[in-house]
MDTraj code that builds the backbone (N, CA, C; nanometers):
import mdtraj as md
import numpy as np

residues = "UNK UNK UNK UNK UNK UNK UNK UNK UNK UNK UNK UNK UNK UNK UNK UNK UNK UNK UNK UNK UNK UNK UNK UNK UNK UNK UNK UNK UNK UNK UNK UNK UNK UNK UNK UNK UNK UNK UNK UNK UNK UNK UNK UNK UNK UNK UNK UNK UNK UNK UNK UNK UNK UNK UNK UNK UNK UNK UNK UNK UNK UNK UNK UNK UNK UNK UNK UNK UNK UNK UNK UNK UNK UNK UNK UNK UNK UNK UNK UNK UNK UNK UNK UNK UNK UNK UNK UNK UNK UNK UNK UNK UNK UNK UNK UNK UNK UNK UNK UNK UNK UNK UNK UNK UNK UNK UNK UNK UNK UNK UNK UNK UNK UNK UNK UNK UNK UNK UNK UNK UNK UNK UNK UNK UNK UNK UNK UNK UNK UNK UNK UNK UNK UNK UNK UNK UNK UNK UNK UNK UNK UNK UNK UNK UNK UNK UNK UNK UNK UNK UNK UNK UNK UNK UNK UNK UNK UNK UNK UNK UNK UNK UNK UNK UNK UNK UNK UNK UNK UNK UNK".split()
xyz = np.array([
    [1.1291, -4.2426, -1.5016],
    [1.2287, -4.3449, -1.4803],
    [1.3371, -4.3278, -1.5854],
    [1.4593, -4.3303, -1.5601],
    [1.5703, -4.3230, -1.6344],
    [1.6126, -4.4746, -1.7512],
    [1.5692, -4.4343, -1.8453],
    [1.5523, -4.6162, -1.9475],
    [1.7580, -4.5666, -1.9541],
    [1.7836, -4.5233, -1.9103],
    [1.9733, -4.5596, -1.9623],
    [2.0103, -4.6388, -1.8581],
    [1.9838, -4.6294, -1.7508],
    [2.0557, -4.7369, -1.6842],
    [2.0546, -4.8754, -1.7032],
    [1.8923, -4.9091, -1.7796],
    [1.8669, -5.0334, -1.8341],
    [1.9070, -5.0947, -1.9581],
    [1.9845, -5.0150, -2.0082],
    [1.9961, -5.0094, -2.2058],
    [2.1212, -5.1360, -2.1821],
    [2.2022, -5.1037, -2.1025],
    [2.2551, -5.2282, -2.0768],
    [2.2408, -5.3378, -2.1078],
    [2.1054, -5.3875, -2.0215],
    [2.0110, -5.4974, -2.0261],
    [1.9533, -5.5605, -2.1759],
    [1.9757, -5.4472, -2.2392],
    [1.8894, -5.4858, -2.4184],
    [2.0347, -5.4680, -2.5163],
    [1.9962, -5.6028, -2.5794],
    [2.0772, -5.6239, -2.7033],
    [2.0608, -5.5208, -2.8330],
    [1.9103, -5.5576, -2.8392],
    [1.8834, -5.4667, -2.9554],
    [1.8369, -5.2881, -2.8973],
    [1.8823, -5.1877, -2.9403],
    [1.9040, -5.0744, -2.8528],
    [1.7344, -5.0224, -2.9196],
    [1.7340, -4.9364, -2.8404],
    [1.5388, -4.9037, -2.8174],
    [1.4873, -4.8037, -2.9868],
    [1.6253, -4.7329, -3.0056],
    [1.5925, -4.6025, -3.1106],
    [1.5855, -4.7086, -3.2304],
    [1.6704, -4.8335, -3.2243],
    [1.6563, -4.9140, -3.3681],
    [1.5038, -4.9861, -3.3496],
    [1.4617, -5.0171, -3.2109],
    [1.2699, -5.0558, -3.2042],
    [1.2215, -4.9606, -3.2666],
    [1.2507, -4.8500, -3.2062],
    [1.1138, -4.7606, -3.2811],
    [1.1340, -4.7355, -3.4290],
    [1.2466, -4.7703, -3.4909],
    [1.2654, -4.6874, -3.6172],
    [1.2150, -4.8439, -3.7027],
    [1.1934, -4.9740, -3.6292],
    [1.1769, -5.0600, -3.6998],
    [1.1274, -5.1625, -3.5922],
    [0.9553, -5.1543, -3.5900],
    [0.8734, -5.2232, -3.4986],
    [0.8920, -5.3588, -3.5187],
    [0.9775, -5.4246, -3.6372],
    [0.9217, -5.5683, -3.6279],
    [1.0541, -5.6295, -3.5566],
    [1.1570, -5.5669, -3.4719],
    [1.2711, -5.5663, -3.4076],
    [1.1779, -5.6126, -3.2179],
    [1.0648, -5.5749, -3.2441],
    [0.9846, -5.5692, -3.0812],
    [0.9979, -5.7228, -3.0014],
    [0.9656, -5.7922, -3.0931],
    [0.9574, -5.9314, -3.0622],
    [1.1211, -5.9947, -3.0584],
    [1.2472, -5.9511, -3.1023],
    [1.3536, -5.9782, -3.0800],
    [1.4016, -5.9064, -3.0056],
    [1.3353, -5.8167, -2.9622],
    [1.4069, -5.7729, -2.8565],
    [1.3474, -5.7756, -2.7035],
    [1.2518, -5.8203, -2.7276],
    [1.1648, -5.9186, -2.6031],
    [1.2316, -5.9944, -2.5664],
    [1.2781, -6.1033, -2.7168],
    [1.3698, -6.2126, -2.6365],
    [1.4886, -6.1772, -2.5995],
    [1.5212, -6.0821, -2.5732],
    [1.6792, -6.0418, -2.5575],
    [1.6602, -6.0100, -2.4474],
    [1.5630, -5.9415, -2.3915],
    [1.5330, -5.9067, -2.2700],
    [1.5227, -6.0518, -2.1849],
    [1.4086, -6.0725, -2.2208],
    [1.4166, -6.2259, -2.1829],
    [1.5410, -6.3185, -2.1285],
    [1.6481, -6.3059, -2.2387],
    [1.7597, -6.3938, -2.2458],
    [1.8307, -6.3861, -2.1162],
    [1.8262, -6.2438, -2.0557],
    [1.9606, -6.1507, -1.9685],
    [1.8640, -6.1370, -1.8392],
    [1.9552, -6.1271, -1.7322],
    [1.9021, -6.1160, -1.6062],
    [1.8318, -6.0162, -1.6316],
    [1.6756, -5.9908, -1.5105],
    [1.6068, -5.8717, -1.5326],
    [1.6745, -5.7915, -1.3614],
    [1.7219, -5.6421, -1.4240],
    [1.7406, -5.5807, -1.3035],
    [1.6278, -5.5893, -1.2071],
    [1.6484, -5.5485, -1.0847],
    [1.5605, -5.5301, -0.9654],
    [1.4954, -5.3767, -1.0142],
    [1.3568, -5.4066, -1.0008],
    [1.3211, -5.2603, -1.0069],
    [1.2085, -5.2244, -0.9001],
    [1.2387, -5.1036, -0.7995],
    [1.1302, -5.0534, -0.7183],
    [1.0234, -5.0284, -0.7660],
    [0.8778, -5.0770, -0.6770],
    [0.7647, -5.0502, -0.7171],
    [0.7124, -4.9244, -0.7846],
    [0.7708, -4.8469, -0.6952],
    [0.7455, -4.6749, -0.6895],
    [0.7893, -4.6494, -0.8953],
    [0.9233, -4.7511, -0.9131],
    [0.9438, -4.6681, -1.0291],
    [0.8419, -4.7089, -1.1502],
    [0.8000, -4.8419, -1.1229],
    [0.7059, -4.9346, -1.2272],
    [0.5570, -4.8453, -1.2069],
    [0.5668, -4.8153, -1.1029],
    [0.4110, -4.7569, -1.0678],
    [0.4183, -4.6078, -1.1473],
    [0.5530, -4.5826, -1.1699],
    [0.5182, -4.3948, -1.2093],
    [0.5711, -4.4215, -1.3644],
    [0.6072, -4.5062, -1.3834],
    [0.6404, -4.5143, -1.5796],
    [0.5279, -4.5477, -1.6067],
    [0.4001, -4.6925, -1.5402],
    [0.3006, -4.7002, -1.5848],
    [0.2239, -4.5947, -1.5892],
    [0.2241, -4.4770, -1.4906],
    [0.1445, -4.4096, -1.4740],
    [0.1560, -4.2873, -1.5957],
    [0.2661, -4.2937, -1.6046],
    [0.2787, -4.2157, -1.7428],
    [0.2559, -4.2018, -1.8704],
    [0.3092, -4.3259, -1.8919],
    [0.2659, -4.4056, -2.0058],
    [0.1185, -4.3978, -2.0389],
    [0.0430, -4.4533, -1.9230],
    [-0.1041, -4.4150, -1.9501],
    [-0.1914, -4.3050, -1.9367],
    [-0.0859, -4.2234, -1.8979],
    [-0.1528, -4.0629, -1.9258],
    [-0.1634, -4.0241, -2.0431],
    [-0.0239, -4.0504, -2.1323],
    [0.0222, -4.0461, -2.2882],
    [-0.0799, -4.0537, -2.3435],
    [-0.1271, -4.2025, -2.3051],
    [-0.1875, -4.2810, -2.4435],
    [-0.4028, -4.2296, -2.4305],
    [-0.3622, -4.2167, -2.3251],
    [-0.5410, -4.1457, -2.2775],
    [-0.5553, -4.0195, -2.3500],
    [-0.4278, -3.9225, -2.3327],
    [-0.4010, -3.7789, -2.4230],
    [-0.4535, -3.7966, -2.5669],
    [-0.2971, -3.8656, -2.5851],
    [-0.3052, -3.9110, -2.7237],
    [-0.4393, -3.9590, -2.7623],
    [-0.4943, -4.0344, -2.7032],
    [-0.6786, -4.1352, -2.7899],
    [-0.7957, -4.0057, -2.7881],
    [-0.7894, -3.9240, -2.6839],
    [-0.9000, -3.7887, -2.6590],
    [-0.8544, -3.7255, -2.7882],
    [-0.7141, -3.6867, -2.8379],
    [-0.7187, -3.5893, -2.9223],
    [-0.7026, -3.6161, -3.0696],
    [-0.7009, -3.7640, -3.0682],
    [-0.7019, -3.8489, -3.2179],
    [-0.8919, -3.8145, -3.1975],
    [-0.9730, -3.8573, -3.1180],
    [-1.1111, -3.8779, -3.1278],
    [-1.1882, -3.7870, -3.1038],
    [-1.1534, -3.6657, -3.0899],
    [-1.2337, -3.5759, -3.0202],
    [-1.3248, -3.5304, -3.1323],
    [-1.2931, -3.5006, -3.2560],
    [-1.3198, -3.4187, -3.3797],
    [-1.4567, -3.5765, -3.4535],
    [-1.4154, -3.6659, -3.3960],
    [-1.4026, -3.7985, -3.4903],
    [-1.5438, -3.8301, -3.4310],
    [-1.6294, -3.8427, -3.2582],
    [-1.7704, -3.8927, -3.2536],
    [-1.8266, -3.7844, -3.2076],
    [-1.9371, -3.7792, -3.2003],
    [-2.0150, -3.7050, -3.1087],
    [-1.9806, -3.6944, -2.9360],
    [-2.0033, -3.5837, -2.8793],
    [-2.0155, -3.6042, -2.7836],
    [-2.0886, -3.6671, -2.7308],
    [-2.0807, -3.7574, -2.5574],
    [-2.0211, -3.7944, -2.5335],
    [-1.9726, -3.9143, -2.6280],
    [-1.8192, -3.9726, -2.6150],
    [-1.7881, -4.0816, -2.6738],
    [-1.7261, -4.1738, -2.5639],
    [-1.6774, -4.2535, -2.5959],
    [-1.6162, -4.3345, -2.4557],
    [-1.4907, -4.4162, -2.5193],
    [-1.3989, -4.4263, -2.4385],
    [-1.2494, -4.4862, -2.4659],
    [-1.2691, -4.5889, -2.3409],
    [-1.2140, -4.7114, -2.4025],
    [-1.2181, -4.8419, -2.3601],
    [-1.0930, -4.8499, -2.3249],
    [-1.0110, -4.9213, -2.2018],
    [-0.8718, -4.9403, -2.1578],
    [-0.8940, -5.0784, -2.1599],
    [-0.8057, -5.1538, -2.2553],
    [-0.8255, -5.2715, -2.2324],
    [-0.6723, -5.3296, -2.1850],
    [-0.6036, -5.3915, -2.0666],
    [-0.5225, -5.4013, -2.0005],
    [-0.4873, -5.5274, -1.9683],
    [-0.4051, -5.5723, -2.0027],
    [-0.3309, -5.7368, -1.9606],
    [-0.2316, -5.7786, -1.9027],
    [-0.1699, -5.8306, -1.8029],
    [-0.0249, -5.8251, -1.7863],
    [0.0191, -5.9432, -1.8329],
    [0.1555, -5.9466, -1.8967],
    [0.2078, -5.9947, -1.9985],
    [0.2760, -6.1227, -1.9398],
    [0.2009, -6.2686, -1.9188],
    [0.2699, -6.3562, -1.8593],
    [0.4504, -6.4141, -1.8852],
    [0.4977, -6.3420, -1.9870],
    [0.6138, -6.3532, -2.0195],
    [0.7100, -6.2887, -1.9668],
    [0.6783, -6.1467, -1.9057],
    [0.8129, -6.0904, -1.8606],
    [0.7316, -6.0003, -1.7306],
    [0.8417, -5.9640, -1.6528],
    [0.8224, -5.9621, -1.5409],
    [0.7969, -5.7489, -1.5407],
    [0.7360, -5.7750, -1.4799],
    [0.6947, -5.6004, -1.4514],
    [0.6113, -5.5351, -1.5973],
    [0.5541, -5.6151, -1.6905],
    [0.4838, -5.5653, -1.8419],
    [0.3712, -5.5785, -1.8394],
    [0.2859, -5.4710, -1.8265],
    [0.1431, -5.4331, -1.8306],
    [0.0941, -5.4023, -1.9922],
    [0.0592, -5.4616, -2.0603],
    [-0.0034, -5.3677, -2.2005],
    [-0.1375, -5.3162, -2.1716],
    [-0.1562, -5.2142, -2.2204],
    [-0.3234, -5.0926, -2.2998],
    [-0.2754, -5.0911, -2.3737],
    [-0.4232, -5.1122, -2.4611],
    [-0.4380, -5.0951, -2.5437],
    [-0.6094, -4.9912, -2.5374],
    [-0.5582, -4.8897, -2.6064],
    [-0.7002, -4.7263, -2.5521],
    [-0.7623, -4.7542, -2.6776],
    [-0.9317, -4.7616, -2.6859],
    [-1.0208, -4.8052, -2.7817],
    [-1.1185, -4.7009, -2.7376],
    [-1.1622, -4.6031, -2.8833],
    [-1.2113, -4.5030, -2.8637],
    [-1.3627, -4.4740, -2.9786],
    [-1.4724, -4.5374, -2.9183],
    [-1.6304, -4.5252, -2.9817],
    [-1.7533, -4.4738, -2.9281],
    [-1.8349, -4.4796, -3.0129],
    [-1.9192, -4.3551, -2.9909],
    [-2.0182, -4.4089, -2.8729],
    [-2.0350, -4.5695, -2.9000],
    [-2.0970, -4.6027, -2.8291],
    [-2.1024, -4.6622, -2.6870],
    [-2.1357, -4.6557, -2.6096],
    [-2.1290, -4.7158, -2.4218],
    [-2.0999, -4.9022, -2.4293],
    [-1.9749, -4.9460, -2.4516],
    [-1.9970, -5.0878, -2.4460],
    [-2.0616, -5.1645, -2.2863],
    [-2.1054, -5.2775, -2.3093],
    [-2.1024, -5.3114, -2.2034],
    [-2.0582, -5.4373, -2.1029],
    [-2.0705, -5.4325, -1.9964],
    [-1.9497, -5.5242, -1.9441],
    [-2.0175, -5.6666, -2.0046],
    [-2.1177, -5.7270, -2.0434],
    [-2.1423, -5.8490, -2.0610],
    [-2.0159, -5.8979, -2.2623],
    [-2.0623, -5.7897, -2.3073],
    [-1.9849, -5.7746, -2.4306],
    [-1.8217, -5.7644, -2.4127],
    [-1.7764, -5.6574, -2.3141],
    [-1.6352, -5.6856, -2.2692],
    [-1.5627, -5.8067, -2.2093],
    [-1.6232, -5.8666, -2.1252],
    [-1.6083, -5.9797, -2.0462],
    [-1.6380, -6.1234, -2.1480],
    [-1.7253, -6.1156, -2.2201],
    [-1.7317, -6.1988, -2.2925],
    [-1.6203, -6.2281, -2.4317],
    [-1.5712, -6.1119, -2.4938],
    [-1.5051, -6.0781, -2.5890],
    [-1.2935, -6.0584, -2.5367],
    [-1.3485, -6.0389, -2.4440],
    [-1.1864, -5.9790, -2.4096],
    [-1.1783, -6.0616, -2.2141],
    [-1.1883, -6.1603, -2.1916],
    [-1.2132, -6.2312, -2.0376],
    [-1.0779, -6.2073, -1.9291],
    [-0.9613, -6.2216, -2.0547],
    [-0.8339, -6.2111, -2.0110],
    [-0.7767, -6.0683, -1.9923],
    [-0.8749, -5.9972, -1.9705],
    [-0.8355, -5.8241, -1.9684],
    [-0.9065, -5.7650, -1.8900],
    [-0.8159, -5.6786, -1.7751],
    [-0.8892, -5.5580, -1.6824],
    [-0.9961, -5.4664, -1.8072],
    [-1.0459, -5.3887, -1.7940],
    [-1.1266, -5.3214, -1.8872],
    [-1.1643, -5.2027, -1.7734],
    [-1.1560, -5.1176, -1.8193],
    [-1.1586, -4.9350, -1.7807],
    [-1.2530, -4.8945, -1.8769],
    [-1.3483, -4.8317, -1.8251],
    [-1.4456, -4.7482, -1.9165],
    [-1.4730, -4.6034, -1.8908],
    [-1.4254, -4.5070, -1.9846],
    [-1.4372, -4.3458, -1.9659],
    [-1.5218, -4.3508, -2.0893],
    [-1.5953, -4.2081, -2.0030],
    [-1.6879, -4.0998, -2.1221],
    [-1.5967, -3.9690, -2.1108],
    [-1.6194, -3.9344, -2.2652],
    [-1.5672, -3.7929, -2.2614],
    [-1.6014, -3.7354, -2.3158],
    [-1.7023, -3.5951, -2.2640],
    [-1.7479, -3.4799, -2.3539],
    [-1.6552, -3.3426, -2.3667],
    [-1.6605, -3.3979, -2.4792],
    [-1.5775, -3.2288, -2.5360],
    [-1.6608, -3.0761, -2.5121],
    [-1.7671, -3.0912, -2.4812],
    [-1.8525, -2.9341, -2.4426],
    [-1.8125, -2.9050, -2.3280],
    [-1.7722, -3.0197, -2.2372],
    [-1.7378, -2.9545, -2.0718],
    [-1.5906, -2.9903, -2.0669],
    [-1.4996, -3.0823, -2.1700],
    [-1.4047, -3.0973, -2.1287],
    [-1.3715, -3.2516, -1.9988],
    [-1.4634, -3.2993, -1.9701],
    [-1.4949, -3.3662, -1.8918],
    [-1.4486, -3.5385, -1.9131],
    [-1.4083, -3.5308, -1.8284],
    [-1.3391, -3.6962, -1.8518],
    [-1.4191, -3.7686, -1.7401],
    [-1.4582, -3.8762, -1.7223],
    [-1.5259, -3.9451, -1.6176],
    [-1.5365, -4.1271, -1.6632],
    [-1.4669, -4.1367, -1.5263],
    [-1.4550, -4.3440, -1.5157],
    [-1.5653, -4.3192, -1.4736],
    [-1.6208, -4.4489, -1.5854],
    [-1.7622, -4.5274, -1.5458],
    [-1.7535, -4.6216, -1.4684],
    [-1.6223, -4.7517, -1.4862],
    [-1.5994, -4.8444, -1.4476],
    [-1.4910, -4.8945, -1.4663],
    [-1.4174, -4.9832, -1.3397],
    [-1.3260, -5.0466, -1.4131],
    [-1.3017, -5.1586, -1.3409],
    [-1.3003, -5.2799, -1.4398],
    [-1.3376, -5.4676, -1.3386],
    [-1.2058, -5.5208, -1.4054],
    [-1.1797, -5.5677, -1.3251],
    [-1.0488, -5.6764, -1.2881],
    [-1.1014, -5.8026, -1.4199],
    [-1.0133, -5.8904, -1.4472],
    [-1.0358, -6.0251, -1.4808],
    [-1.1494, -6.1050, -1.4143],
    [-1.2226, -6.1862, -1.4657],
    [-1.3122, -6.2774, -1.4336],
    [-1.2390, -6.3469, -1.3140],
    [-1.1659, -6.3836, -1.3050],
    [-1.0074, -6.4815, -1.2030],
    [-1.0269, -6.3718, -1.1182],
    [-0.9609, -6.2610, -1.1492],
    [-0.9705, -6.1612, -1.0269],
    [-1.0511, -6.1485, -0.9494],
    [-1.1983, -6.0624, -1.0410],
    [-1.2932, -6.0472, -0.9739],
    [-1.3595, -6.1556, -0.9136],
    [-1.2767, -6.2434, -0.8778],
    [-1.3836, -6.3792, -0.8096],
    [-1.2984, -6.3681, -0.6599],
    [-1.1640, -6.3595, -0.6704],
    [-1.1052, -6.3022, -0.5670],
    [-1.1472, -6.2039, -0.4906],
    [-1.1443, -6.0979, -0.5552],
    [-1.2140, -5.9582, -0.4936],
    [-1.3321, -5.9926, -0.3949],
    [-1.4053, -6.0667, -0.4720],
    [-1.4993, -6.0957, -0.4401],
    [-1.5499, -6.1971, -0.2888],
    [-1.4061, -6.2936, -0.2946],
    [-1.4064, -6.3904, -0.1463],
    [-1.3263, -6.3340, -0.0508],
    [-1.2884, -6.1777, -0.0838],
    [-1.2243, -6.0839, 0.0019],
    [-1.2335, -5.9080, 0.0271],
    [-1.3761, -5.9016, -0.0016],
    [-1.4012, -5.7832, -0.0244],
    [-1.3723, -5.6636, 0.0646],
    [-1.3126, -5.7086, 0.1817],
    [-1.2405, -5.6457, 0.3017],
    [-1.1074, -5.5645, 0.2216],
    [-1.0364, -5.6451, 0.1439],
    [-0.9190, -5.6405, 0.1017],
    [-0.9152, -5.5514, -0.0042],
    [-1.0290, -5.5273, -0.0572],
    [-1.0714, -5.4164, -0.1511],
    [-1.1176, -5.2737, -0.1708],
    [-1.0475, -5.1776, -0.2572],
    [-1.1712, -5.0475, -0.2708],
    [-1.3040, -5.0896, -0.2932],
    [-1.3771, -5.0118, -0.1990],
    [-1.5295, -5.0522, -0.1671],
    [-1.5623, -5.0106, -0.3018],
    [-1.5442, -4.9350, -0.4041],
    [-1.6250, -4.8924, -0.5119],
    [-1.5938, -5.0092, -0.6543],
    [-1.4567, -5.0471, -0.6253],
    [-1.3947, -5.1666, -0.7270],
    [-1.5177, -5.3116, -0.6683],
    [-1.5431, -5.2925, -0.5412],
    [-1.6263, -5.4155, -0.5099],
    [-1.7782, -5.3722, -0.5864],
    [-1.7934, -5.2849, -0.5205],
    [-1.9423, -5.2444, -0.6010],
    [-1.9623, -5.2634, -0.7556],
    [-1.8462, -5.1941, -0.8326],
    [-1.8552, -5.2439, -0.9827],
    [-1.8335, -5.4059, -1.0197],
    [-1.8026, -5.4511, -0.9140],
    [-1.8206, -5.5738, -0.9715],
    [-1.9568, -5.6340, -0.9543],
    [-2.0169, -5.6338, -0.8167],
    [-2.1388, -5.6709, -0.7930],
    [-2.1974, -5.5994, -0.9207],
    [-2.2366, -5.4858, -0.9533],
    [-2.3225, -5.3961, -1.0275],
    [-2.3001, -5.4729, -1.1730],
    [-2.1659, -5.5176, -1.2059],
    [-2.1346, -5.6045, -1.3084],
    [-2.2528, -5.7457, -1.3430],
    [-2.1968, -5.7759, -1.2025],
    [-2.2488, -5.9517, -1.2282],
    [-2.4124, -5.9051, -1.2048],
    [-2.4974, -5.7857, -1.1483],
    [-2.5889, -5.8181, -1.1278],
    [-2.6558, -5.7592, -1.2498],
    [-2.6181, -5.7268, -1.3342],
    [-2.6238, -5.6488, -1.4819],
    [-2.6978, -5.5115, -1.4824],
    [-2.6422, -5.4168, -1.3686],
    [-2.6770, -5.2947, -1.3830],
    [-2.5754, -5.2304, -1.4466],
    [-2.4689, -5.2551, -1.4307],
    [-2.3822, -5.1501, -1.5305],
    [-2.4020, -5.1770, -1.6825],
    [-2.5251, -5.2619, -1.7461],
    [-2.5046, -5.2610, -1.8648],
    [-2.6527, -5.1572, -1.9271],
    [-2.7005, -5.1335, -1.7778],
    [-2.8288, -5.0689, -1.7922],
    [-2.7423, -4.8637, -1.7795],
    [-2.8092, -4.8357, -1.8522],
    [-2.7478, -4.6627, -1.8724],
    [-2.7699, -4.5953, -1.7457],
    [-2.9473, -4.6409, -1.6517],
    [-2.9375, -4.5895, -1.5331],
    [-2.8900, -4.6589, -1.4219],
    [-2.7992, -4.7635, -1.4542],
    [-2.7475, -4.8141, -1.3497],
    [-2.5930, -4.7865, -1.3426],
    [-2.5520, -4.6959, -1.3699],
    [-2.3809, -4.7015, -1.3494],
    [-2.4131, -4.5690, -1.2683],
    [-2.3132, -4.4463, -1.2387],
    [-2.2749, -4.3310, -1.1454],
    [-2.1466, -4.3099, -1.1788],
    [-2.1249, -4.2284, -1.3032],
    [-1.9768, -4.1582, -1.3169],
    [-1.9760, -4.1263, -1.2146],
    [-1.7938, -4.1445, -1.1456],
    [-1.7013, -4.0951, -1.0726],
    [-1.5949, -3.9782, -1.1159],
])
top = md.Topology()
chain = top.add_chain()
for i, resn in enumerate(residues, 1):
    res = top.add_residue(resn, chain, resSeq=i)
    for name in ("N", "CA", "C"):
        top.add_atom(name, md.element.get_by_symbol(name[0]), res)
traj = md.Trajectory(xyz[None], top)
C-alpha cells in the first residue's frame, strides 16, 4: 500500500514517529482529529498481511539461537476500538506450549495464534488460533458461517483438549 497518499492525513509526519516513539500517541490523535480516507479492503488486508509476515520473520530470527527447539511464538491480536481499520500484534516468543485456559484467562480481549517452530526442519506450524471469548460465542451460534477448523479449535478449546499436548493436530 502506498503510505504517501495518506501523509496528507497526518499532522505529525511518520519519519519524525519513528525517530521519536513518544510522538505515537500524538499522532494518533491527529489522525483521529482529520477525516479518515476511504480505504479498500483488499488494501487493509495486504498491509496487514505484511506487516505480519515482518514481525513473524523478525520474532523466528530474534529467537531461534535463544530456546530449544521446538519453541512457540504467541500472536496476541486486538483491534483497536479507537480508530478505524487498526489491528495491533504483538509476537511473544517461549520455550514453552502456553495454553488456551492461561491465554484466555490472562489476555480475554485478544485473538491469540499459536505457532511451533523447529529450527532442525525449518518448520513453522499453527497449532491454533481462537477469536475473543465475545467472538467465539458467536462462532459458535453460527458455525455454518465459519471455517470448520476455526469451529473445531474452539470446541477443542472449551472442551480442554487443546491444553492437553495429545489433543491439538498441527496444521
Amino acid at each position: 500500500m502506498d503510505m504517501k497518499k495518506f501523509e496528507k492525513f497526518l499532522v505529525t509526519p511518520r519519519d519524525q514517529i519513528k525517530a521519536n516513539p513518544a510522538k505515537a500517541g500524538q499522532a494518533a490523535f491527529d489522525i483521529l482529529s482529520k477525516e479518515q480516507p476511504p480505504m479498500e479492503t483488499q488494501e487493509v488486508i495486504d498491509e496487514y498481511k505484511d506487516d505480519y509476515l515482518k514481525s513473524m520473520v523478525e520474532t523466528l530470527e530474534t529467537n531461534v539461537n535463544r530456546y530449544e527447539p521446538p519453541f512457540y511464538v504467541v500472536v496476541l491480536s486486538k483491534k483497536e476500538p479507537w480508530a478505524v481499520n487498526v489491528m495491533r500484534n504483538w509476537f511473544v516468543a517461549r520455550q514453552t506450549r502456553p495454553t488456551t485456559t492461561y491465554l484466555r484467562h490472562e489476555y480475554p480481549n485478544h485473538m491469540n495464534t499459536v505457532y511451533s517452530y523447529d529450527k532442525r526442519s525449518s518448520e513453522l506450524k499453527i497449532l491454533w488460533s481462537l477469536p475473543t471469548w465475545q467472538d467465539s460465542l458467536v462462532v459458535l451460534a453460527n458455525p455454518h458461517l465459519y471455517d470448520p477448523t476455526l469451529v473445531q479449535w474452539i470446541h477443542d478449546c472449551n472442551s480442554g483438549a487443546l491444553d492437553r499436548p495429545e489433543g491439538y493436530v498441527a496444521i
